[in-house]
Kinemage of the C-alpha trace (Angstrom):
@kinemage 1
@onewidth
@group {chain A} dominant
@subgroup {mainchain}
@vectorlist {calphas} color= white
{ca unk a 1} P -2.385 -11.257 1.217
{ca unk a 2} L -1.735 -8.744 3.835
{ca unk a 3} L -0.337 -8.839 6.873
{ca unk a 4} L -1.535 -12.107 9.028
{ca unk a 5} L -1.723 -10.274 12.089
{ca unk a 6} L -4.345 -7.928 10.479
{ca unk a 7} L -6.217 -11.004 7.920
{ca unk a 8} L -9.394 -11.915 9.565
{ca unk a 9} L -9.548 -15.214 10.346
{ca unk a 10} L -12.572 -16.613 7.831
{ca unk a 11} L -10.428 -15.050 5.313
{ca unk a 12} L -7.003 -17.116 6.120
{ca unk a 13} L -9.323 -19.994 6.891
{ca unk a 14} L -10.970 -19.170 3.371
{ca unk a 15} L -6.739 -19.416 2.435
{ca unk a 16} L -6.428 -22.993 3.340
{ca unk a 17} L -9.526 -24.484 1.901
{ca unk a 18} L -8.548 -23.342 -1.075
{ca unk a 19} L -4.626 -24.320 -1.214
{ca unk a 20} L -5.989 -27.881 0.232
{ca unk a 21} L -9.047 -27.833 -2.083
{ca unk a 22} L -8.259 -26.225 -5.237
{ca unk a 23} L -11.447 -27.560 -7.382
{ca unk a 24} L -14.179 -25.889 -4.366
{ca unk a 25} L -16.491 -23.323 -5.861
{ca unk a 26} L -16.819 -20.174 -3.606
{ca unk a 27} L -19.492 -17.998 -3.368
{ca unk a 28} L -20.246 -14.230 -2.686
{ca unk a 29} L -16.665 -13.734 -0.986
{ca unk a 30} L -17.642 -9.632 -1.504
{ca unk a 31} L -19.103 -9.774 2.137
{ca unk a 32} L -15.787 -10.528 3.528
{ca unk a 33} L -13.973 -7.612 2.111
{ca unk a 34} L -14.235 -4.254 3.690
{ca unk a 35} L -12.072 -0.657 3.998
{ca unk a 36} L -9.692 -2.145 6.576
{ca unk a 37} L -8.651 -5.102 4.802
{ca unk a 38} L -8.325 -3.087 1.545
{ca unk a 39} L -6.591 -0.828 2.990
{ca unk a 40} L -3.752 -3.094 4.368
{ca unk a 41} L -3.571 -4.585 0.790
{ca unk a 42} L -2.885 -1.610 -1.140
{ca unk a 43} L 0.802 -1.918 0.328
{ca unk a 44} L 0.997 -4.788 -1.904
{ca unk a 45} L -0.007 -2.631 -4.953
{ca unk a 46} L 3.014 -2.206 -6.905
{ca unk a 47} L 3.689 1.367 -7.189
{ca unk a 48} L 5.753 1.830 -9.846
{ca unk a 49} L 3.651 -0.579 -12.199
{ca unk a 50} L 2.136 0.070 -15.732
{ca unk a 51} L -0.867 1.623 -16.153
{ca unk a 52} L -3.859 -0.750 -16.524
{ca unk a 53} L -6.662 0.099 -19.291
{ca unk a 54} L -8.097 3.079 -16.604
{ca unk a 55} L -5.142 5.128 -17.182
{ca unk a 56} L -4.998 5.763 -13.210
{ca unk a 57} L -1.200 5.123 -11.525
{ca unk a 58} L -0.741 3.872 -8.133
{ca unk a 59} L -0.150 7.718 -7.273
{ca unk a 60} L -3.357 8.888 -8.613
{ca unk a 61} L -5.756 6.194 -6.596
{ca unk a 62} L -3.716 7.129 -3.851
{ca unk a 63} L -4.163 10.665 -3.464
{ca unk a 64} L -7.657 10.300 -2.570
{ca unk a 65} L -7.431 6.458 -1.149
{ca unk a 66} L -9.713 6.217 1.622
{ca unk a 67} L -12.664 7.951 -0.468
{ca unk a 68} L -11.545 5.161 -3.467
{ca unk a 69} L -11.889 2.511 -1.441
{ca unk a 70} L -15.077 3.539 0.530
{ca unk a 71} L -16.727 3.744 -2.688
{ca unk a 72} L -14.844 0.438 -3.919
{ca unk a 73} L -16.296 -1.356 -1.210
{ca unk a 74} L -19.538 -0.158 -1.482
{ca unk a 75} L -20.158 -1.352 -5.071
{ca unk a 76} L -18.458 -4.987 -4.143
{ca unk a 77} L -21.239 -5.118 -1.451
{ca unk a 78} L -24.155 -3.548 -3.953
{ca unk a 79} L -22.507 -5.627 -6.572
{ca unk a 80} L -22.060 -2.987 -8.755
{ca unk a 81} L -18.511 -3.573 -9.126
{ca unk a 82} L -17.395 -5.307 -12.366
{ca unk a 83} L -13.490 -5.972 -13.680
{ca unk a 84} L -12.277 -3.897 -15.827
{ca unk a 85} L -10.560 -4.782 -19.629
{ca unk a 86} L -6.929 -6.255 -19.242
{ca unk a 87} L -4.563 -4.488 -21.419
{ca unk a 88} L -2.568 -6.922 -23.360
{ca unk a 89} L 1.323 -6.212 -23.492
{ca unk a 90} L 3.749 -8.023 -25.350
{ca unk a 91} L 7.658 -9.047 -24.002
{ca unk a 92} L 10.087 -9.998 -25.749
{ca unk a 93} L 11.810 -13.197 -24.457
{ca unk a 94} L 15.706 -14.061 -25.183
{ca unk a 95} L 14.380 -17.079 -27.589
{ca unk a 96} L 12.939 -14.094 -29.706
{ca unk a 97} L 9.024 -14.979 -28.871
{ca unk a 98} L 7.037 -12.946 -27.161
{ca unk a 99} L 5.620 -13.490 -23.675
{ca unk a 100} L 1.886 -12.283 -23.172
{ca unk a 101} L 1.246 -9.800 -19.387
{ca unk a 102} L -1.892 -8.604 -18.946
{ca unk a 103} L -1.943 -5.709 -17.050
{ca unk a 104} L -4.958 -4.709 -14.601
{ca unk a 105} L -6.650 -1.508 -14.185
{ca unk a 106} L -5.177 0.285 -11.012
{ca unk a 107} L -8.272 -0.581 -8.378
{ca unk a 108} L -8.297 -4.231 -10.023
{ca unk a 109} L -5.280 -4.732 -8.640
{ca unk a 110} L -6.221 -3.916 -5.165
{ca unk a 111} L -8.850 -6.842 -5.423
{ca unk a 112} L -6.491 -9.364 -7.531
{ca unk a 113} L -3.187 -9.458 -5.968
């Protein structure tokens, strides 16, 4: 989550229902999201992660961020917005198994941190 100071406060009361009621079903949460909050929350995006399935790095989305996440949010609030494909990746653990990370398309991880 971003910054606290800049979180509005249905979303960090939004926070606590669900850490004190972990089996509640929410609904259309898209309304609460806009530009502002998005853009706080890319600080959170790792920059130096993998590419996700969109081929787009952190330093691609970012060149152009503001227009990104204008159009981001609009298709959350036209619900045109759908999750991309995970890519699967494969890591080897000391054991000699292999742990499973799924990595997210670039603007997927803006809206999953």
């Amino acid at each position: 989550m971003p910054d606290q100071s800049t979180v509005p406060t249905s979303l960090q009361g939004l926070a606590n229902k669900a850490a004190n009621q972990p089996n509640y079903r929410f609904r259309n949460l898209y309304g609460l999201l806009n530009e502002d909050l998005l853009l706080d929350s890319w600080t959170l995006v790792r920059q130096d992660a993998a590419l996700g399935v969109d081929r787009v790095s952190a330093q691609d989305y970012e060149q152009d961020l503001a227009a990104n996440v204008q159009d981001l949010v609009t298709r959350l609030k036209e619900k045109r917005y759908h999750a991309k494909l995970v890519r699967r990746s494969y890591i080897p653990k000391a054991d000699g198994k292999l742990r499973p990370l799924g990595i997210l398309a670039t603007e997927d991880k803006l809206l999953q941190p």
